[in-house]
C-alpha positions in Angstrom: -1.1 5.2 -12.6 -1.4 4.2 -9.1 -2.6 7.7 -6.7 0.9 7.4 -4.6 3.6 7.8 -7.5 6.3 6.5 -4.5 5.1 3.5 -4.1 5.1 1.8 -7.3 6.7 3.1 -10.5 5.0 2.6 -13.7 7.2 -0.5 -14.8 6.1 -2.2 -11.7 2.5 -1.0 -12.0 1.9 -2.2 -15.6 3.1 -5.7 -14.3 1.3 -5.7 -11.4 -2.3 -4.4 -12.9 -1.6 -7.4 -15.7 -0.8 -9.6 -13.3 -3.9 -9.3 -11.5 -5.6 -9.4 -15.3 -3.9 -12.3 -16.2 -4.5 -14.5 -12.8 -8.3 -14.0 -13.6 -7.7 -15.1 -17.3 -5.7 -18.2 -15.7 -8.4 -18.6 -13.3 -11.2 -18.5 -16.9 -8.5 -20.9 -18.6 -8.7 -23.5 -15.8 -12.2 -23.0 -15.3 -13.1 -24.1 -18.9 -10.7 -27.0 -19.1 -12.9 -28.9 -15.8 -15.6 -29.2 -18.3 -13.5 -30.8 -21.4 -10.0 -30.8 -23.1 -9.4 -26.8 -24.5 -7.9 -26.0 -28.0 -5.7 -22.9 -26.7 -6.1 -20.9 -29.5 -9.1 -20.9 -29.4 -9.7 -20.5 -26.0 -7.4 -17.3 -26.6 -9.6 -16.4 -29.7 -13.0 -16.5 -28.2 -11.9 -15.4 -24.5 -9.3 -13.2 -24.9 -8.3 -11.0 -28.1 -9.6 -8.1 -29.3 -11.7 -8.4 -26.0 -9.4 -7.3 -23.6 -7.0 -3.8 -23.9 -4.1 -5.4 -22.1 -1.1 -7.6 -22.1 -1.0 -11.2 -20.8 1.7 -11.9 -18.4 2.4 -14.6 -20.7 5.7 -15.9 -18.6 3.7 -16.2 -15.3 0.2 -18.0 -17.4 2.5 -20.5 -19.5 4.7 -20.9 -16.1 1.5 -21.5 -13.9 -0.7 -23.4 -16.4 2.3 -26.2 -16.7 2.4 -26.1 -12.4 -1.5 -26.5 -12.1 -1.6 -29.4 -14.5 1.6 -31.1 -13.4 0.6 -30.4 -9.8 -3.0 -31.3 -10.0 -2.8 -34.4 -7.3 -0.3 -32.5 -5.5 -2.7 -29.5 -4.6 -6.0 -31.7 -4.2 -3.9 -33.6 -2.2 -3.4 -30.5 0.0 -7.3 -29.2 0.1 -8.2 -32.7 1.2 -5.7 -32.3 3.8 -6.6 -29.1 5.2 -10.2 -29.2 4.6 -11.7 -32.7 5.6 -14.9 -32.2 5.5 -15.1 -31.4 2.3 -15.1 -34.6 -0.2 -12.7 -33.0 -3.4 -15.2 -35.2 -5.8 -18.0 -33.1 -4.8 -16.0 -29.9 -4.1 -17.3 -26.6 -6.4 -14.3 -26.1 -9.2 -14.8 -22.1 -8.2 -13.5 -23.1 -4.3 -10.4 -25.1 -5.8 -9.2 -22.8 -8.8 -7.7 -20.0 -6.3 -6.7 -22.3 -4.2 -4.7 -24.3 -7.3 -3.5 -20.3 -8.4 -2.2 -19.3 -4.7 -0.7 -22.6 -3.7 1.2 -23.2 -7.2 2.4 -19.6 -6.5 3.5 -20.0 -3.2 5.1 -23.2 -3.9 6.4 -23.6 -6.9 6.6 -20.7 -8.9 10.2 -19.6 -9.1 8.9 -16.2 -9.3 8.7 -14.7 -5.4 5.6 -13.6 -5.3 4.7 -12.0 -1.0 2.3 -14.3 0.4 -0.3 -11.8 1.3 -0.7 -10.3 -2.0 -1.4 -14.0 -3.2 -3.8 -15.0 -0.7 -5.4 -11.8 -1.4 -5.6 -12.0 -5.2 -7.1 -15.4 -4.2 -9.6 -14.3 -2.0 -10.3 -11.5 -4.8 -11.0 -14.1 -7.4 -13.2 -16.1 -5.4 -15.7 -13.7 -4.5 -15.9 -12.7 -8.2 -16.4 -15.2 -9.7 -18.6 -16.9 -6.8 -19.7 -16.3 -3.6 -19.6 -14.9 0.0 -18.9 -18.6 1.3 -16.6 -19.4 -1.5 -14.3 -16.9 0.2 -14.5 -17.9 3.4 -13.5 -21.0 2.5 -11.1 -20.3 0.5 -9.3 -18.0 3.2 -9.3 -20.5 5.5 -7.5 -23.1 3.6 -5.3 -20.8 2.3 -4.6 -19.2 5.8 -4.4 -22.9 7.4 -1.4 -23.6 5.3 0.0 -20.5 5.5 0.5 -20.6 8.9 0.9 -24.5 9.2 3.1 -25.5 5.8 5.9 -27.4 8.0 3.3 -29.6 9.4 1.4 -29.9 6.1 4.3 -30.7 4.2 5.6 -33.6 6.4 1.9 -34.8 5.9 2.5 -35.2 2.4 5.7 -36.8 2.7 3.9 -39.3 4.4 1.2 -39.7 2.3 0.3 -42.7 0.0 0.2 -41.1 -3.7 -1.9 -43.9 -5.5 -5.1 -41.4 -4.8 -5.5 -40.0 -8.4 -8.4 -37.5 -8.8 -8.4 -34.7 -11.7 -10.9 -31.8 -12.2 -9.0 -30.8 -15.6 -10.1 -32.3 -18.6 -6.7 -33.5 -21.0 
């Protein structure tokens, strides 16, 4: 139970605290499908079960695994716009993953989710599960369309979609 009872009650609490469990399980899932095509089940057997004591948000994984894949170019698209330097080929899968997670949230997930407890979750995530420049990059992307998603999103109105790059293996 959170420390200040007011806040949060327990309903909300369970859902957020598997929230947070289940966007670093989405994060694992991704993750293992850059380096080939993943049996689920399996996936769920080895990674998951009898592993973990907690509930998958299962609504928010199955909603966000189908925007991540069916978005893919769409969200590349936007990390090569806001982060030039970088070339997406050569790009570490751990700096796009929260940036796939935080931008499918904040864009297409019917689910309202605030904007600062994604980009924080995000942020979280990357410094796990990498490093101290891993988060700094992926705050800055994340902050640079935060504060600039008008602009952004005309950009990709205007952009030529025969680029086709994927990290995930199908």
């Amino acid at each position: 139970m959170p420390e200040d009872k007011t806040t949060l009650s327990w309903d909300k609490w369970i859902k957020t605290n598997n929230r947070k469990k289940t966007r670093k399980y989405l994060y694992q899932k991704i993750y293992a499908s850059t380096f080939s095509k993943i049996d689920n089940a399996e996936f769920d057997n080895t990674f998951y079960w009898e592993v973990f004591d907690f509930d998958l948000d299962s609504r928010y994984l199955e909603d966000m695994l189908e925007i991540i894949q069916e978005k893919e170019w769409y969200l590349l698209k936007i990390i090569s716009l806001l982060a030039p330097k970088f070339k997406i080929k050569s790009m570490w899968n751990h700096y796009i993953i929260p940036i796939f997670i935080w931008a499918a949230e904040m864009l297409f997930l019917e689910e309202e989710i605030p904007a600062k407890v994604s980009i924080n979750e995000a942020i979280e995530m990357s410094k796990v599960y990498w490093d101290e420049s891993s988060k700094r990059i992926v705050n800055w992307v994340m902050n640079k369309l935060y504060k600039d998603f008008d602009n952004i999103k005309e950009q990709l109105e205007e952009f030529d979609w025969n680029f086709w790059i994927s990290i995930i293996k199908r």
